[in-house]
C-alpha positions as CSV (number, residue, x, y, z in Angstrom):
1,X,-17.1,67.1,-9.9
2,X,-18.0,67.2,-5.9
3,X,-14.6,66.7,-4.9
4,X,-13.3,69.5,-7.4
5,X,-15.4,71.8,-5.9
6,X,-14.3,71.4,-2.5
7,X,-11.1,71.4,-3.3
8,X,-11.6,74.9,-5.4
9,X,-13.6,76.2,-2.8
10,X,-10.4,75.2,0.3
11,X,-7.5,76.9,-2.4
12,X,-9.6,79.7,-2.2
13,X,-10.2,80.1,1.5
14,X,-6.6,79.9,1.9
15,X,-5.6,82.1,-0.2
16,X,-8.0,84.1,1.2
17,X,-6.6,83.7,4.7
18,X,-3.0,84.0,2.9
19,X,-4.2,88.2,2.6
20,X,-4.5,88.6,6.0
21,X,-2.0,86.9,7.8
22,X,0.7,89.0,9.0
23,X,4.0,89.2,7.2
24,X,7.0,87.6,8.3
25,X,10.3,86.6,7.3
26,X,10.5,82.7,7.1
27,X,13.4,81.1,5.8
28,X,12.8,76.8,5.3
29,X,16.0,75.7,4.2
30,X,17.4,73.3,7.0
31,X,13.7,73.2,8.6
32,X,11.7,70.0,8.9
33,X,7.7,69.4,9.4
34,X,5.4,66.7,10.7
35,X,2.3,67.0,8.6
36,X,-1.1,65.1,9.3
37,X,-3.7,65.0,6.4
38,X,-7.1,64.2,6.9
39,X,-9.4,64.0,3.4
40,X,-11.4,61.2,1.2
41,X,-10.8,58.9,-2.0
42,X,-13.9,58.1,-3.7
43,X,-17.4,57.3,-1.6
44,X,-18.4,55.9,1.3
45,X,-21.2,52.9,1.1
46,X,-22.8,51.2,3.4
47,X,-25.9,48.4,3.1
48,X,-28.0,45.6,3.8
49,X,-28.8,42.8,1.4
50,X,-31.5,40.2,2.1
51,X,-31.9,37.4,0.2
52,X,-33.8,33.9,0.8
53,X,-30.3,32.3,2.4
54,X,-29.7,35.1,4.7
55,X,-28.3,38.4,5.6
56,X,-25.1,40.3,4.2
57,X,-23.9,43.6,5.4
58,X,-21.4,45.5,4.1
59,X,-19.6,49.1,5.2
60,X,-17.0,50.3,2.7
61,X,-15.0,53.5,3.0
62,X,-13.2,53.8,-0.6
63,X,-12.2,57.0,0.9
64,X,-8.6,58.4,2.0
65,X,-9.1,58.6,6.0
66,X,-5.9,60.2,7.0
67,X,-1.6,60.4,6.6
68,X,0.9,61.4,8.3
69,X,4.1,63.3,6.4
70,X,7.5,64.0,7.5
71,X,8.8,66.8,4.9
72,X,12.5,68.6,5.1
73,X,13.5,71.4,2.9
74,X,16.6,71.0,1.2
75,X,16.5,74.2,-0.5
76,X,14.0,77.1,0.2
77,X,12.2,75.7,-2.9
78,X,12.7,72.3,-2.8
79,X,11.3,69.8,0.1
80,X,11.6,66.2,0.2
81,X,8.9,64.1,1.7
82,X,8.2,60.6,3.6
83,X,4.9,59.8,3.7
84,X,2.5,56.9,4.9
85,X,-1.2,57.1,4.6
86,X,-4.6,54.6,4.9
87,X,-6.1,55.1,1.9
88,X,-9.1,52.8,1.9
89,X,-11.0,50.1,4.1
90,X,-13.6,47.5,3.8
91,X,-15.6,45.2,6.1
92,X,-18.1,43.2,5.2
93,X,-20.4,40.5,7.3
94,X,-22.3,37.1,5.7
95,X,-25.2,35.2,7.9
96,X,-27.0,32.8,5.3
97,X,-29.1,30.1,6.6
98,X,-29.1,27.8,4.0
99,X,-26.4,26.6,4.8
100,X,-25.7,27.9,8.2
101,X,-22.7,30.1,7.9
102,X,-21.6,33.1,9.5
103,X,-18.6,35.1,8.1
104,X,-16.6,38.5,8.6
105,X,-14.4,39.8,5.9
106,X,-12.0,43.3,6.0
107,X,-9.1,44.8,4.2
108,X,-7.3,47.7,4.3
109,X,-4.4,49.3,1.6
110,X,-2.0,51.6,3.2
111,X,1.0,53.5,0.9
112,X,4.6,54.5,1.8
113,X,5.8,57.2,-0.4
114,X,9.1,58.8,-0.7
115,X,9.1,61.7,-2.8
116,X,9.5,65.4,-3.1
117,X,7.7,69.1,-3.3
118,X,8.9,71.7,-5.7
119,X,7.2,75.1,-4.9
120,X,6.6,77.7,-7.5
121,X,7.7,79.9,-7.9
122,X,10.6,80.3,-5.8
123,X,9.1,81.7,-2.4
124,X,10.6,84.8,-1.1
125,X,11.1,85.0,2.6
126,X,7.7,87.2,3.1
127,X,5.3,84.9,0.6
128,X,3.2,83.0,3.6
129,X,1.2,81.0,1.3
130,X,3.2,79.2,-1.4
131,X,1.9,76.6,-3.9
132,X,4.0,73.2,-5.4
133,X,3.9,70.5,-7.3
134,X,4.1,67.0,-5.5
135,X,6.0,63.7,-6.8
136,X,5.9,60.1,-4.6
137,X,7.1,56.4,-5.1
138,X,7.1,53.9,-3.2
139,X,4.9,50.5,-2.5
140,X,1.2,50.2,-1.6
141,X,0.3,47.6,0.7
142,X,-3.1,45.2,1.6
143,X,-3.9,43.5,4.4
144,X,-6.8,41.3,4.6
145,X,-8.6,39.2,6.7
146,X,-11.4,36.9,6.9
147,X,-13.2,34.5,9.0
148,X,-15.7,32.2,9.6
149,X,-16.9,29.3,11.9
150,X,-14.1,26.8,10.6
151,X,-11.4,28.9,9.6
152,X,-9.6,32.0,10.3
153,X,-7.1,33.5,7.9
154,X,-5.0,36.7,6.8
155,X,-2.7,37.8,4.0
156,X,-1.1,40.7,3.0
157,X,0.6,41.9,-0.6
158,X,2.7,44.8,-1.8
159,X,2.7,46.6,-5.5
160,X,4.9,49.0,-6.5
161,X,3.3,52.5,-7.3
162,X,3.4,56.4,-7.5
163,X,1.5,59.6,-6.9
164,X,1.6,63.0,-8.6
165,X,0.1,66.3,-7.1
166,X,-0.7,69.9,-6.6
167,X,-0.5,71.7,-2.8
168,X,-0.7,74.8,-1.1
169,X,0.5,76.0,1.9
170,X,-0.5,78.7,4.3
171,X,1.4,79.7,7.0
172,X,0.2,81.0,10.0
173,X,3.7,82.0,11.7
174,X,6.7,80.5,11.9
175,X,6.0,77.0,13.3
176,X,2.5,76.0,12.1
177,X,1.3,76.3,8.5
178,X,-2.0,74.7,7.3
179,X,-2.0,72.6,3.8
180,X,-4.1,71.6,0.6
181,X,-3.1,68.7,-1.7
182,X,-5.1,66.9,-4.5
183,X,-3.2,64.0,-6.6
184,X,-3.9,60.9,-8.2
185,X,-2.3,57.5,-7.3
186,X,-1.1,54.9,-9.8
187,X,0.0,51.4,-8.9
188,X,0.6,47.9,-10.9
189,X,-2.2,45.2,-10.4
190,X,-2.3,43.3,-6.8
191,X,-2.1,39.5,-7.6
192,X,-4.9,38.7,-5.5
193,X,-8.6,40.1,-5.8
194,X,-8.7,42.9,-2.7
195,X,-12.3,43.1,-1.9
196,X,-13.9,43.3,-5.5
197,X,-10.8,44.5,-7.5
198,X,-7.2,44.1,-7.9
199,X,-6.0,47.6,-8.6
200,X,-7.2,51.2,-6.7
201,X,-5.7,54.2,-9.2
202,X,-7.8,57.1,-8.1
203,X,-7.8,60.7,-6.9
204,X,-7.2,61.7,-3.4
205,X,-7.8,65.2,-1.5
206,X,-7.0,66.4,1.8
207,X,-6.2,69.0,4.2
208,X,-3.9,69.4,6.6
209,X,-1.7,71.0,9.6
210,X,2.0,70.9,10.0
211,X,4.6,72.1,12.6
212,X,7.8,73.4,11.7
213,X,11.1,72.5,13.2
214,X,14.5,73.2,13.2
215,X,16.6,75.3,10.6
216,X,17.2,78.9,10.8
217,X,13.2,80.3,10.2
């Protein structure tokens, strides 16, 4: 509910702003954009357990912390997209006594996404804020590491997975447009446990600011 609110509450400020930015002509066919996303997945924990063995600390960020997009516009309402984000990271420490053992753990699944935008409607030159609908596939990747006094080690794995989502874009001229999106991501099971689970279907939201390049705008 928290993270529909906010994202209600940026649509609306941006379509707000969309009111008073000045009109232009802006033609995307033939342009491209680099686009980074900053936004969150989930919570953010952090703790301390104490127990008669020892200590363990833990910091988890379940969250999305940030992506970078490269998007080109085939048509004027049609845009395909490339796409590689960190969606969530965990680190977690171990001191126990009983035995004496000191250990560090982390991981961290990133996604590369190939997909497309479709924006409806069909944007006229003059609309500066134009909504879409967002489709990605492509693999989502762990890498985790862990050691200890003995023994180091470090693995990664790949699934195959997707993401479908909503977006809005405001432009603020003819080179810089700021962005919404809100999807949810869908992958197969890891084969290895990754932190507590094997699998991380969830929401995401973000914001974001692009610069436009090339093509006749």
């Amino acid at each position: 509910m928290k993270a529909l609110g906010i994202t209600i509450r940026v649509l609306v400020l941006l379509m707000f702003m969309g009111s008073f930015l000045q009109s232009q002509t802006i033609t995307l066919r033939g342009s491209s954009a680099i686009e980074l996303d900053l936004g969150f997945w989930n919570n953010v924990n952090a703790g301390q357990q104490l127990n008669l063995t020892g200590v363990k600390q833990e910091a988890k960020a379940s969250g999305f912390v940030g992506g970078l997009t490269y998007c080109y516009w085939m048509r004027e309402n049609m845009a395909i997209t490339v796409a590689g984000s960190i969606l969530s990271t965990e680190a977690s420490s171990t001191v126990t006594t009983n035995p004496i053992m000191v250990g560090q753990h982390s991981n961290a699944l990133f996604s590369f996404l190939v997909g497309m935008r479709y924006f409806i409607p069909e944007p006229d030159p003059e609309d500066m804020v134009r909504p879409y609908l967002a489709l990605g596939v492509g693999s989502f990747m762990d890498f985790e590491a862990s050691n200890s006094l003995l023994a180091q080690s470090a693995r990664s794995e790949s699934t195959f997975g997707g993401r479908v989502g909503v977006g809005l874009d405001a432009h603020l001229g003819k080179s810089v447009k700021l962005g919404v999106n809100a999807g949810y991501n869908v992958m197969a099971d890891f084969r290895s446990i990754v932190g507590a689970r094997n699998n991380f279907n969830g929401f995401d939201f973000s914001v974001g600011i692009a610069f436009l390049f090339g093509g006749q705008r």
